[in-house]
N, C-alpha and C positions, 0 to 999 in steps of 0.2 A: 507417319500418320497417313490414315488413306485418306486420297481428294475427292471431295466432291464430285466430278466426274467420272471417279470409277465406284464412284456406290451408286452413282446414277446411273451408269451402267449397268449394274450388277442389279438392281433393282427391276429396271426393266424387260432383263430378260426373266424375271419371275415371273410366274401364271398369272392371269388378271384376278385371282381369288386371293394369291396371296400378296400382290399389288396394291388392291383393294384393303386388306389388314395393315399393311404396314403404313399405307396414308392415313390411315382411321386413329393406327399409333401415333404418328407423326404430326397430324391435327389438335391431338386432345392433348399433346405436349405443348403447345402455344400457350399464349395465355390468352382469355377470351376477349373478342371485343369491345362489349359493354358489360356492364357491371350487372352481375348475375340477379343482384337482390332488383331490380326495377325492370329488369329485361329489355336494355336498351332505350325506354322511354327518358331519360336524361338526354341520352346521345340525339333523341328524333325532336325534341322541343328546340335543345341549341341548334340544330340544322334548320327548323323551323323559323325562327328567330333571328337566325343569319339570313335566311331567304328573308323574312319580311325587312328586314333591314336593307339590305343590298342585291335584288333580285337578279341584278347581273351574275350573282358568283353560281348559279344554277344553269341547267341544260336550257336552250330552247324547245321548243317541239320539233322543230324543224332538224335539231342538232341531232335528238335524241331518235329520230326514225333514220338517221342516217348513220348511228352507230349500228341502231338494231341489224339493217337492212345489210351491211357490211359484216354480221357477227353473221348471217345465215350462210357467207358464203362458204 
């Protein structure tokens, strides 16, 4: 069986067009993250609801410019 590693390989060295397909394949083979029929609004109330409950389990602002600020590098 081929490993991981060498389809990683092999994959990379493809053109960014046909890189581009094959992650598009490889995506829509997932299964989705929230439930198609509500479009994730389930998922955004309970995070809602957890925040108001326990606002600790959320980013600070302070936290959250300091991931962004570290993601530009």
């Amino acid at each position: 069986m081929t490993s991981l590693n060498t389809v990683e390989k092999l994959a990379l060295e493809l053109p960014e067009s046909q890189r581009a397909s094959l992650a598009m394949h490889i995506l829509k083979s997932l299964p989705a993250l929230h439930s198609e029929r509500d479009g994730g609004v389930a998922e955004a109330l309970r995070r809602d609801a957890e925040m108001e409950a326990n606002p600790s389990v959320g980013l600070s602002l302070e936290l959250d410019q300091k991931v962004r600020e570290r993601s530009k590098r």
